[in-house]
N, C-alpha and C positions, 0 to 999 in steps of 0.2 A: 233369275232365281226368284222364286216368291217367297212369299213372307213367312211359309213353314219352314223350307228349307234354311234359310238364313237365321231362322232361330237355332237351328238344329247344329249348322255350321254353328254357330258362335256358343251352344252348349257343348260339344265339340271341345271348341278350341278351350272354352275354361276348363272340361274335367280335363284334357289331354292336360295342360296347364299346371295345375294342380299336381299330376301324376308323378310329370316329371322335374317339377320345380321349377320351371321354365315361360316363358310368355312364347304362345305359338306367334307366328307372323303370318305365315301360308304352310300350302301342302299341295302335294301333287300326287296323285295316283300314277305306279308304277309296276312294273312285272318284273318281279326279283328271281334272277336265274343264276345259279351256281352247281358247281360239282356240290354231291353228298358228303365231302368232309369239309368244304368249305360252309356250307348247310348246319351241319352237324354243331362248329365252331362258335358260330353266331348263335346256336340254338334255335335255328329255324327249322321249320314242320313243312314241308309241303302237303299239299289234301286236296279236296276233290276230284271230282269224276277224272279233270284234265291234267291232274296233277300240276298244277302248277299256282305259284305265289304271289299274288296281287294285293299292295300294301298301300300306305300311305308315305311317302316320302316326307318328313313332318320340319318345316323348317321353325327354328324358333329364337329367339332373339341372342342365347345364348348355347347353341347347340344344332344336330341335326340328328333324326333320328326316323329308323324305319320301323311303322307302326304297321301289325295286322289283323285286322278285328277279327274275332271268334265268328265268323259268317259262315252258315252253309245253307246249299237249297232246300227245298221240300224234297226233290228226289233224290238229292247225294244223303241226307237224313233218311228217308228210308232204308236205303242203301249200307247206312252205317249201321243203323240200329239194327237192321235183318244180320249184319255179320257181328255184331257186337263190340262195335268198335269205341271207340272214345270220341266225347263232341270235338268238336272244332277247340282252342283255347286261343286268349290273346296274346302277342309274340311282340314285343318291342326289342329292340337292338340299339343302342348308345350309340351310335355311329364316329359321333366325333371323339371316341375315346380309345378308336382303333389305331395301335400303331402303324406310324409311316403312310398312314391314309392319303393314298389320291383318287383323283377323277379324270378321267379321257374320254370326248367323243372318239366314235369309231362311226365313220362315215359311210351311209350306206353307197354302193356305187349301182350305177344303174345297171350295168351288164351281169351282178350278181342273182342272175336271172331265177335261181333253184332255192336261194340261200332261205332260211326259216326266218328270216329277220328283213319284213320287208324295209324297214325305217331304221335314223340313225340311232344308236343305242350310246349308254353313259358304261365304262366301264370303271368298276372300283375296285383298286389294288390296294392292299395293307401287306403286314406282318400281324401273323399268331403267335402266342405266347409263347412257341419253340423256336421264333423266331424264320418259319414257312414262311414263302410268299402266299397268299389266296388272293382270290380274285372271282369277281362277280358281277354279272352285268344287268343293269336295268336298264326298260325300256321306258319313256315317261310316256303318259297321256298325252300329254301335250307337246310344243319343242322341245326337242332335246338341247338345242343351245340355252334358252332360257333357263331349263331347268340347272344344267352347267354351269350358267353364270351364278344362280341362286348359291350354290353352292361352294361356288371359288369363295363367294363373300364369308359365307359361314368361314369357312376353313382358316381362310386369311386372318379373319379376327379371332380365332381358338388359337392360333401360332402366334399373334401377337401379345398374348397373354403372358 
């Protein structure tokens, strides 16, 4: 990382900081997939060309939470503006303040030779306020175990509270 990005990282992590009341620790870039009422729930948008929702996984000293920056391209921006569409907006979701919240790898196996998921992915099960199961699965950038364990730690210390 040079010395722009690392400014940018660490201007980053104080506004995010700031936002949420929180000290970031890390983050990890993630692809958030879910049914449309589970979607809907969280108040997440999906957008672009591929449709699909790539965030920040935001861990932070006292919380975890999935951040999506108001991003689009030059052509998916064309694209809107010719149909008259709305920009992009930013999407955060409190994550640790979902009832019953857990996390599971789901392992990829090698003979799932067709599956749309070539890597292991994190699955995250809660209760909605009617008391629904939902569930929602991200993919990290990186390992999925490590992201996993990021996460047990958060969780562990929100229930020891």
């Amino acid at each position: 990382m040079d010395y722009k990005q690392k400014q940018e990282t660490e201007q980053f992590y104080q506004e995010f900081s700031k936002k949420v009341n929180d000290t970031v620790i890390s983050l990890e870039m993630v692809n958030f997939q879910a049914e449309p009422a589970t979607l809907n729930f969280l108040k997440l948008v999906k957008g672009g060309i591929n449709d699909e929702l790539w965030g920040l996984l935001v861990f932070c000293k006292h919380g975890l939470y999935f951040y999506v920056h108001p991003y689009e391209s030059v052509m998916g921006m064309m694209f809107r503006q010719a149909a008259r569409g709305k920009a992009p907006e930013e999407q955060l979701v409190v994550l640790h303040t979902l009832d019953e919240l857990k996390f599971s790898i789901i392992k990829h196996k090698w003979y799932d030779l067709f599956s749309p998921y070539p890597v292991d992915r994190l699955m995250m099960e809660f209760k909605d306020t009617n008391g629904n199961h939902r569930t929602a699965f991200l993919m990290p950038h990186s390992h999925t175990e490590e992201v996993f364990d990021k996460i047990s730690v958060i969780l562990m210390e929100k229930r020891a509270e």
